[in-house]
C-alpha positions as a Python dict, from the first residue, in 0.01 Angstrom:
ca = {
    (1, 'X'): (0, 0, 0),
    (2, 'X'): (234, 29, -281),
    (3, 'X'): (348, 353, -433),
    (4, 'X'): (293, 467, -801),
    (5, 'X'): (680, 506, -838),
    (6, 'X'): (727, 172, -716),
    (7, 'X'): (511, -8, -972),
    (8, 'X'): (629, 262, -1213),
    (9, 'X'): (987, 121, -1160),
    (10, 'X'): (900, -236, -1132),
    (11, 'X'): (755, -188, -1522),
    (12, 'X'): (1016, 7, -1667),
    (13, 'X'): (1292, -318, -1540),
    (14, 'X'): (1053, -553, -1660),
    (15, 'X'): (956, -414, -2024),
    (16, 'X'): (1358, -298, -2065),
    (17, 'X'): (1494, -718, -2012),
    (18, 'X'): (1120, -798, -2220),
    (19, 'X'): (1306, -566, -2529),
    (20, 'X'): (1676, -767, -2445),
    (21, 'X'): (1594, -1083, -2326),
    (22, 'X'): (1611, -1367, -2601),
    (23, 'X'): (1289, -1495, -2641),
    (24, 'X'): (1431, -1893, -2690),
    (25, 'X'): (1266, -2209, -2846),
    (26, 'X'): (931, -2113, -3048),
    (27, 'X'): (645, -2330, -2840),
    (28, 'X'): (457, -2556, -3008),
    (29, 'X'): (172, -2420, -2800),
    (30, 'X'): (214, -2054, -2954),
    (31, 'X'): (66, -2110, -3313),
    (32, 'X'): (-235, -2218, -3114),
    (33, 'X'): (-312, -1935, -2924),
    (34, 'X'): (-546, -1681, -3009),
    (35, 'X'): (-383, -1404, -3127),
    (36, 'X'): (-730, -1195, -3142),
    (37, 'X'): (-924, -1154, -2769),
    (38, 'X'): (-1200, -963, -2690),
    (39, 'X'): (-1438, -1010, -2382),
    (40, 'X'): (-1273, -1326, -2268),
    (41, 'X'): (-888, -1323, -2073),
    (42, 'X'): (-583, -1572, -2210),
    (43, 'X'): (-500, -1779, -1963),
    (44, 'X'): (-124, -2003, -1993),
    (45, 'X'): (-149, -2224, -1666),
    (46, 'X'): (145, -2460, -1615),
    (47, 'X'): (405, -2569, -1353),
    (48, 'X'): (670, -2384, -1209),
    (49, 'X'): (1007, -2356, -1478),
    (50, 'X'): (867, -2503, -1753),
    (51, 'X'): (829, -2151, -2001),
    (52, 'X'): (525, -2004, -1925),
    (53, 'X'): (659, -1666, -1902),
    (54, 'X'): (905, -1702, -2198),
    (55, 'X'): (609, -1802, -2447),
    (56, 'X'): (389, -1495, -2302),
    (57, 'X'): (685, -1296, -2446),
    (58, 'X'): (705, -1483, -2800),
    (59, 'X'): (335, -1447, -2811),
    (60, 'X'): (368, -1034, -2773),
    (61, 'X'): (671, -1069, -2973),
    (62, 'X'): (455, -1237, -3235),
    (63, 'X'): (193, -943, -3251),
    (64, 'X'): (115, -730, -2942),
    (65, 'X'): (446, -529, -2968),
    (66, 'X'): (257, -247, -2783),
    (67, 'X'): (119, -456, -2486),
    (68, 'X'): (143, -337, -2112),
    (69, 'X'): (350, -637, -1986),
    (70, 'X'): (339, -694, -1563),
    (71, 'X'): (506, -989, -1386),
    (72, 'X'): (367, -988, -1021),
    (73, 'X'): (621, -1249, -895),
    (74, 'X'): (875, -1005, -772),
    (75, 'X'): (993, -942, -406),
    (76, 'X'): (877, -532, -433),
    (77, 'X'): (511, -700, -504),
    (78, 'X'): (512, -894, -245),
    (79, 'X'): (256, -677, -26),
    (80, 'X'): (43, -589, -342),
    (81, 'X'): (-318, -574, -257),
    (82, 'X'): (-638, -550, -412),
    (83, 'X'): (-654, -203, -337),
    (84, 'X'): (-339, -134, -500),
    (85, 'X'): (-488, -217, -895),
    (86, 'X'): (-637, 141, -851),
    (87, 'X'): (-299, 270, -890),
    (88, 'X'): (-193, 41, -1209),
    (89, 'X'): (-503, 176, -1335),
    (90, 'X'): (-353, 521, -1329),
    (91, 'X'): (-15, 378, -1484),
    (92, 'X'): (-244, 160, -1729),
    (93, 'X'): (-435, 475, -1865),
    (94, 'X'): (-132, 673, -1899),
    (95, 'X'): (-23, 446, -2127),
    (96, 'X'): (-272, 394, -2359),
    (97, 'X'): (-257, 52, -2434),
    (98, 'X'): (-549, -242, -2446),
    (99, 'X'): (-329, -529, -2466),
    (100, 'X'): (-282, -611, -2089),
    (101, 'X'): (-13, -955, -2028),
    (102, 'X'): (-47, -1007, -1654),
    (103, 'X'): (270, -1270, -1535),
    (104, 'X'): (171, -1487, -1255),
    (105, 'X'): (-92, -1225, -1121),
    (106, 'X'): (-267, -1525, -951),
    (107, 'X'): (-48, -1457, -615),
    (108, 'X'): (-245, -1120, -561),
    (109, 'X'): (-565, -1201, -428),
    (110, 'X'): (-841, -1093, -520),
    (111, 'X'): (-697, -1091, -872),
    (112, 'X'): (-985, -1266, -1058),
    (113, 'X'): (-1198, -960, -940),
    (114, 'X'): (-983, -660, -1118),
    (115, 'X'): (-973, -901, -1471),
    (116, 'X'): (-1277, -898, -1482),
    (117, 'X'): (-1350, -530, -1455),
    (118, 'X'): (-1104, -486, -1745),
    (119, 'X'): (-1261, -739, -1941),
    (120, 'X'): (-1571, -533, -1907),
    (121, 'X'): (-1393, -222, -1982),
    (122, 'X'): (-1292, -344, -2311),
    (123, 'X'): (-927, -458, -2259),
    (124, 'X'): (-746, -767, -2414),
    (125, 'X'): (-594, -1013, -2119),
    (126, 'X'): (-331, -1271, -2135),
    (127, 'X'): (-215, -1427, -1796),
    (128, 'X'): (5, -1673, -1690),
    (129, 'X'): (-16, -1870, -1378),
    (130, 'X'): (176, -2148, -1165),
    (131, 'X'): (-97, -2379, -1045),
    (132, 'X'): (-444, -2520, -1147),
    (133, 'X'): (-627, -2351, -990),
    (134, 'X'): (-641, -2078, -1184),
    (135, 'X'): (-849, -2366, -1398),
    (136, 'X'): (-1086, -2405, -1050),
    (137, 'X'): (-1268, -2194, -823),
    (138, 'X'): (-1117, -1853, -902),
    (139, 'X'): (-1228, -1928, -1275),
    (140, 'X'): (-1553, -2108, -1217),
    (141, 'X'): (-1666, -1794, -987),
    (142, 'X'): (-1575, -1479, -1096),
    (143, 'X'): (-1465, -1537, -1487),
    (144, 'X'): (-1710, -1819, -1571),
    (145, 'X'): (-1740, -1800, -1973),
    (146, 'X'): (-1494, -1508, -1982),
    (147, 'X'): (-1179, -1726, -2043),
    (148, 'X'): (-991, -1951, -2324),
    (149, 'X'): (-742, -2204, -2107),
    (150, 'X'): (-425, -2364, -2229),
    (151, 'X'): (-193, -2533, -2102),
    (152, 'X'): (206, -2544, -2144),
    (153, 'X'): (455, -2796, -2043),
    (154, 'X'): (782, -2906, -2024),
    (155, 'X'): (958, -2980, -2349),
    (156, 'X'): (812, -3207, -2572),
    (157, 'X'): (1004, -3475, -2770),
    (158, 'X'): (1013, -3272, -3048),
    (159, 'X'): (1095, -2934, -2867),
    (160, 'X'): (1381, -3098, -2724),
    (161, 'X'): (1502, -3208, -3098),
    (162, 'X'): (1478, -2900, -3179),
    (163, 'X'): (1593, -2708, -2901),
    (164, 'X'): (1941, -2956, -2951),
    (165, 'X'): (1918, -2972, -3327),
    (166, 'X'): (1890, -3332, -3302),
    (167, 'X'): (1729, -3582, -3525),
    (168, 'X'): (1492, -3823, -3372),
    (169, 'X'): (1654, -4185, -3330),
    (170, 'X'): (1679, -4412, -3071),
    (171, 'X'): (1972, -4271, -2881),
    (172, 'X'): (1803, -3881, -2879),
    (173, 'X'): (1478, -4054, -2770),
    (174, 'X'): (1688, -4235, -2494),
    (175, 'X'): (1840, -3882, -2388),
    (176, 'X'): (1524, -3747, -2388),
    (177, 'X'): (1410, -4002, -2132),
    (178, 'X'): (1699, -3906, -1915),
    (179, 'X'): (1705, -3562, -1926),
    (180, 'X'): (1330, -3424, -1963),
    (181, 'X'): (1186, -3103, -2086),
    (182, 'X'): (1253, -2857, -1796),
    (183, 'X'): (1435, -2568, -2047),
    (184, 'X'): (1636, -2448, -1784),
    (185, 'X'): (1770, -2790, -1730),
    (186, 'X'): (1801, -2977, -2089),
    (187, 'X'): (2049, -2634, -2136),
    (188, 'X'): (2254, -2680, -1838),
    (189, 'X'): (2176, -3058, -1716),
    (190, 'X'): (2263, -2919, -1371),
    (191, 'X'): (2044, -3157, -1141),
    (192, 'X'): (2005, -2859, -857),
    (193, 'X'): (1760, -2696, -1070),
    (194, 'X'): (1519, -2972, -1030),
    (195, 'X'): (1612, -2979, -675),
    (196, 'X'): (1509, -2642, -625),
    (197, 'X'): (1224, -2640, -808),
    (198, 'X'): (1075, -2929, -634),
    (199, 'X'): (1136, -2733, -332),
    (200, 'X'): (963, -2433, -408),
    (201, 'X'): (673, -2637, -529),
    (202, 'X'): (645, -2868, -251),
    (203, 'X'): (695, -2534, 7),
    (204, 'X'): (556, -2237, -161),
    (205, 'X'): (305, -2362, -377),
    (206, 'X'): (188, -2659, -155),
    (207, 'X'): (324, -2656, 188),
    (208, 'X'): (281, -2234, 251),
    (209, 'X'): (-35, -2216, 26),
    (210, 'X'): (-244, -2487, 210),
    (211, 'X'): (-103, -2461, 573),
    (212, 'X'): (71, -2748, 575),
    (213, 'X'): (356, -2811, 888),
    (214, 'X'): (435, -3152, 855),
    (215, 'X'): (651, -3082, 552),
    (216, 'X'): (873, -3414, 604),
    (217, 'X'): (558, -3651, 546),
    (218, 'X'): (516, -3449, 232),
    (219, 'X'): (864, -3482, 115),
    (220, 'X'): (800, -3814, 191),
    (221, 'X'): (507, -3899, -13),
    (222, 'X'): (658, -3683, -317),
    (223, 'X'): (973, -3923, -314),
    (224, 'X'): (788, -4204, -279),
    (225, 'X'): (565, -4158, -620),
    (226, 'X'): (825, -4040, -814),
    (227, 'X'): (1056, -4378, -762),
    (228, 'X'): (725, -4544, -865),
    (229, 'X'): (648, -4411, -1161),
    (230, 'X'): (352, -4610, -1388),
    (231, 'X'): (265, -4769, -1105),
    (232, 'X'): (-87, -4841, -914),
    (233, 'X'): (-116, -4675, -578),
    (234, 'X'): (-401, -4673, -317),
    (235, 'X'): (-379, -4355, -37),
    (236, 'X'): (-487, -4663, 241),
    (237, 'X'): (-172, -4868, 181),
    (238, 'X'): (61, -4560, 214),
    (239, 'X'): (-57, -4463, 525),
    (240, 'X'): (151, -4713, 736),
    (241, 'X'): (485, -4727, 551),
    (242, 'X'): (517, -4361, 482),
    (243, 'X'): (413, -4305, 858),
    (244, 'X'): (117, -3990, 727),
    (245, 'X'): (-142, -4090, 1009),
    (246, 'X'): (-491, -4071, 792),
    (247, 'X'): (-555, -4189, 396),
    (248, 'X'): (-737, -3830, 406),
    (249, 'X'): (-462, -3684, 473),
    (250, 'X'): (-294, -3864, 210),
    (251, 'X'): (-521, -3749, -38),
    (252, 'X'): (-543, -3417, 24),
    (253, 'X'): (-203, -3402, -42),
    (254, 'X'): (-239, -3611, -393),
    (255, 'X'): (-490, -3307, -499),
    (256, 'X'): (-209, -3052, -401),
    (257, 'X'): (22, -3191, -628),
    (258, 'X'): (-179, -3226, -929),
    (259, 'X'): (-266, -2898, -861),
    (260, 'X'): (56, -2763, -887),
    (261, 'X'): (95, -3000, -1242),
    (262, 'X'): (385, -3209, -1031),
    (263, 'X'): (224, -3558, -1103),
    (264, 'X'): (-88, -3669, -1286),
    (265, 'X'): (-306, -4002, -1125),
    (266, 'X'): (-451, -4183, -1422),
    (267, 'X'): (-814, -4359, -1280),
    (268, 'X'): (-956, -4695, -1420),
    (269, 'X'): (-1121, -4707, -1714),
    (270, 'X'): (-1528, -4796, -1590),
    (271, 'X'): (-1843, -4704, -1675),
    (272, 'X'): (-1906, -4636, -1372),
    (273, 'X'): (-1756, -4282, -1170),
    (274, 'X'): (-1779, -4472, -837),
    (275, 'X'): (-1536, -4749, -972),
    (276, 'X'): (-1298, -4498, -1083),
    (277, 'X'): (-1287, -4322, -762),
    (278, 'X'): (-1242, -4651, -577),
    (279, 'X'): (-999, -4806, -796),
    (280, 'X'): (-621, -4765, -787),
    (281, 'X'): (-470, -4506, -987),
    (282, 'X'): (-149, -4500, -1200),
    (283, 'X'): (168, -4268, -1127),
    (284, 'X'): (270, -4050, -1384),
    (285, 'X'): (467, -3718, -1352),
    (286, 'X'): (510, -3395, -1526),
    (287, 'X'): (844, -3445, -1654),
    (288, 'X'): (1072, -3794, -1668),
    (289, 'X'): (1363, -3613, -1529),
    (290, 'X'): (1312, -3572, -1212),
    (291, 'X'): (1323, -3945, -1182),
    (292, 'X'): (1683, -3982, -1187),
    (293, 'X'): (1736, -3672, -1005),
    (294, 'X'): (1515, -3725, -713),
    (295, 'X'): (1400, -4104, -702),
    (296, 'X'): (1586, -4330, -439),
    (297, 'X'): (1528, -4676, -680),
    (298, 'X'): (1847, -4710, -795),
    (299, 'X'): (1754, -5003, -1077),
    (300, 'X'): (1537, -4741, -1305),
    (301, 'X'): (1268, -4921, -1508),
    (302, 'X'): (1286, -4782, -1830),
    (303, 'X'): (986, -4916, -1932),
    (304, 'X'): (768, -4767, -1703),
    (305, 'X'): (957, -4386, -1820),
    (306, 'X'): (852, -4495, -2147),
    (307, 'X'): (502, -4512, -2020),
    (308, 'X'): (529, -4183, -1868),
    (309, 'X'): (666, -3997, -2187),
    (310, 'X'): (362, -4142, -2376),
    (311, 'X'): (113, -4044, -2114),
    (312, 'X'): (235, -3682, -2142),
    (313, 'X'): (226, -3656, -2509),
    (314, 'X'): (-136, -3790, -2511),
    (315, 'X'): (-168, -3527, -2209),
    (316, 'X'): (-59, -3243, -2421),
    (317, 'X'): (-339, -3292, -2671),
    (318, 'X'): (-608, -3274, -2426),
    (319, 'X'): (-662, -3653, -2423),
    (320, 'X'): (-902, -3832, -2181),
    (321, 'X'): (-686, -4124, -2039),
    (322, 'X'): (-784, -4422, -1860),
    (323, 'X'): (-560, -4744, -1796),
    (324, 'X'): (-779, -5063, -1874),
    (325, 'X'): (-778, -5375, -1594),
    (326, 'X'): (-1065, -5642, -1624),
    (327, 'X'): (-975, -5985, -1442),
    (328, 'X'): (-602, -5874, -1428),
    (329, 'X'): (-533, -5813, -1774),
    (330, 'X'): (-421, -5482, -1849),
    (331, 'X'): (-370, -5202, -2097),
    (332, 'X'): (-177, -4889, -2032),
    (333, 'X'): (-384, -4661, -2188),
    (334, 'X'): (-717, -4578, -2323),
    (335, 'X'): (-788, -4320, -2528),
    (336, 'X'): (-1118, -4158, -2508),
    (337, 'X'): (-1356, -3858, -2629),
    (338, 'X'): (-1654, -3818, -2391),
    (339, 'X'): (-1614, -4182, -2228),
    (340, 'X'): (-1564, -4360, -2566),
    (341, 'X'): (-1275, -4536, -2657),
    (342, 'X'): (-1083, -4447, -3008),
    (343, 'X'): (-762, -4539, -2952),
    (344, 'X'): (-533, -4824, -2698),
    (345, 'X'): (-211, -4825, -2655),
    (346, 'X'): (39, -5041, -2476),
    (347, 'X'): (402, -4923, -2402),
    (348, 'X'): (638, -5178, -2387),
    (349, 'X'): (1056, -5136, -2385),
    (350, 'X'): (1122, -5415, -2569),
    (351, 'X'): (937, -5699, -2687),
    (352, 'X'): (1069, -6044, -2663),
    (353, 'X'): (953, -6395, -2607),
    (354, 'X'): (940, -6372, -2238),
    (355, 'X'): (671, -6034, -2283),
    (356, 'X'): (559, -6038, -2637),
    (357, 'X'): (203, -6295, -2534),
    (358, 'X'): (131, -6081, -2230),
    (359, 'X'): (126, -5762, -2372),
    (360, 'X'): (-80, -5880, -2676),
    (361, 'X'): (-306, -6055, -2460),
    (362, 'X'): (-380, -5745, -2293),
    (363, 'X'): (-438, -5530, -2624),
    (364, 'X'): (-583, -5822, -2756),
    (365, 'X'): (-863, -5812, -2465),
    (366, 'X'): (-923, -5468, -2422),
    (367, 'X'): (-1001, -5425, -2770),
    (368, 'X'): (-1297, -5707, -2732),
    (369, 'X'): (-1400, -5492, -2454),
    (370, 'X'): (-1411, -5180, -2626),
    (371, 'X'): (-1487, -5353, -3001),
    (372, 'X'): (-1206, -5181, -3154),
    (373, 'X'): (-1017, -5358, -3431),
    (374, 'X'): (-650, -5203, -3407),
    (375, 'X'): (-460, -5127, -3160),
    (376, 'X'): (-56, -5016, -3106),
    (377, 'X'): (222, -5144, -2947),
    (378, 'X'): (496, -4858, -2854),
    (379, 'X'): (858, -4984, -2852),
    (380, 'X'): (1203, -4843, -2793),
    (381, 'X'): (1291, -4932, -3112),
    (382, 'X'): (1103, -5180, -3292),
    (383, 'X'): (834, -5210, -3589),
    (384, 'X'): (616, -5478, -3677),
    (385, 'X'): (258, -5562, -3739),
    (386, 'X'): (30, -5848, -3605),
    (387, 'X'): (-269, -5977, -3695),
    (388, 'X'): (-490, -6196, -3516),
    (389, 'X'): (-864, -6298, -3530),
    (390, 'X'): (-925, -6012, -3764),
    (391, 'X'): (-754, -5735, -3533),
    (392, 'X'): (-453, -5572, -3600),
    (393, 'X'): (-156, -5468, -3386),
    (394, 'X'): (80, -5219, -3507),
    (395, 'X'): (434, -5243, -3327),
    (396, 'X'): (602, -4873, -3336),
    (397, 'X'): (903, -4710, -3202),
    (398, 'X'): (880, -4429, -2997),
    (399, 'X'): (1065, -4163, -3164),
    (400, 'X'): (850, -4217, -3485),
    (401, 'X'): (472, -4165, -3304),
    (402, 'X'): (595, -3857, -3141),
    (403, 'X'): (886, -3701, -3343),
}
């Protein structure tokens, strides 16, 4: 049990750095967010360093200067138990205020339970949390229609031009490629902060969380998929080389880390849910930088970062993505709404005369597949259009579709 002068203490820290702390790079995501709750909780879900808890304090900043602000991921919460919200009720009451921001109250269990008795009891709720599965079973059972989701990552392109007052050209988009959207990390580009943090995700959200003791083959895995980013992979062919003794196994631990946002596996496109699930997925992860920080394939393929930069702006407005392969022609990504394709997209470096007929041909057939007439090209840094048996391809840099 924790004491009433503890959790006293632990707010008066917190709100006193809240008032002197500088509240950094306005989020894109924070003209989106409700700024008016009632009867359902805010809920920022997102990985590990990437400024969840610096846009819960623009967004009180913003309008909720007289919110009760808690972060639960500090060492004197550590044995905080259910039974202890009975004494933050006292504390809450005292105060007087109805605007409750919880920080990463997901590592009390049980939490879900005490949100929803203040929902009922009239409060306001924001929360932030590390992992998805605050967008799972702890929000499918207890707070089913009570919550409004979003979700915050890294940097985008156009964070990071502003957060370096840069202007968006080929040699900021190549930086950005490089460096990533960490915050911590584009301000001090020292590479042991995405060390660390893909320790403490791999061991305390993954390895601690789920019971996991064969850390190494974990480690192992992680490496592997981020030196192979964009690319197809199968959980039976990794068995063998990576020396992880089951596929299950294998893909238990691919659920872990999308669960903790690390890496994303983009399915087939197919009609069918079966041939998604059997098919081989595509590699992307949260953020490009750890690629040159933590892969061990020393000739990078900047191509295939490209690809992964794309993915994650498409990602960060709620996109459905497949990748599209019929008869070994392929597309990098479609773009649906409810299993109907609007928009496909190839991502090529740099076209040339050894690439340019390939990665037509495979625009070219997916949009006979899907019976769209247009589809784009993205480039490093080129612009062109192409037209061909009444479709149209337009050919556009990079830093232009997502300045």
């Amino acid at each position: 049990m924790i004491k009433q002068s503890d959790i006293l203490a632990v707010v008066d820290l917190q709100n006193q750095r809240l008032e002197e702390k500088e509240v950094g790079l306005e989020r894109d995501l924070l003209s989106i967010l409700p700024m008016n709750l009632f009867n359902h909780a805010l809920i920022i879900s997102g990985i590990r360093r990437c400024g969840k808890s610096t846009l819960l304090k623009q967004f009180i900043k913003k309008g909720h200067h007289d919110a009760f602000f808690l972060n639960f991921d500090t060492p004197k919460f550590y044995n905080f138990e259910l039974g202890d919200f009975e004494i933050l009720d006292l504390i809450i009451t005292e105060s007087g205020k109805k605007f409750l921001f919880f920080d990463e109250i997901q590592v009390v269990d049980g939490w879900e339970l005490y949100v929803r008795q203040k929902l009922d009891e009239g409060f306001r709720i924001a929360i932030t949390g590390l992992n998805a599965s605050l967008l799972s079973k702890e929000l499918g059972t207890k707070l089913t229609g009570r919550h409004i989701t979003k979700e915050l990552f890294p940097f985008s392109f156009s964070e990071f031009l502003r957060y370096k007052s840069l202007a968006p050209n080929v040699e900021t988009f190549l930086q950005y490629l490089k460096i990533g959207g960490f915050p911590e990390y584009v301000k001090t580009a020292n590479p042991d902060i995405l060390d660390t943090l893909l320790d403490d995700i791999l061991y305390r959200d993954i390895a601690v969380r789920h019971n996991i003791r064969d850390v190494k083959s974990l480690k192992r895995l992680i490496t592997f998929l981020i030196s192979n980013v964009g690319n197809l992979v199968t959980a039976t062919k990794l068995t063998q080389p990576l020396g992880i003794k089951t596929s299950a196994t294998i893909l238990d631990y691919f659920s872990y880390f999308e669960q903790s946002y690390l890496l994303y596996l983009m399915p087939k496109f197919s009609y069918s849910y079966r041939a998604q699930i059997v098919n081989p997925r595509k590699i992307y992860l949260i953020d490009t930088g750890l690629v040159d920080v933590v892969s061990v394939t020393f000739n990078q393929d900047m191509g295939r970062k490209m690809e992964n930069v794309i993915f994650l702006e498409l990602r960060r407005q709620n996109k459905e993505l497949y990748y599209y392969n019929e008869n070994g022609i392929e597309c990098d990504f479609v773009v649906c709404k409810n299993n109907v394709a609007e928009q496909l997209i190839q991502v090529c470096y740099e076209l040339n005369p050894e690439n340019s007929a390939r990665e037509e041909r495979g625009l070219m057939d997916a949009m006979d597949f899907f019976k769209l007439n247009k589809g784009t090209i993205v480039t490093l840094n080129q612009q062109d259009v192409i037209l061909h048996q009444g479709k149209r391809i337009d050919v556009v840099p990079a830093y232009v579709l997502f300045k």
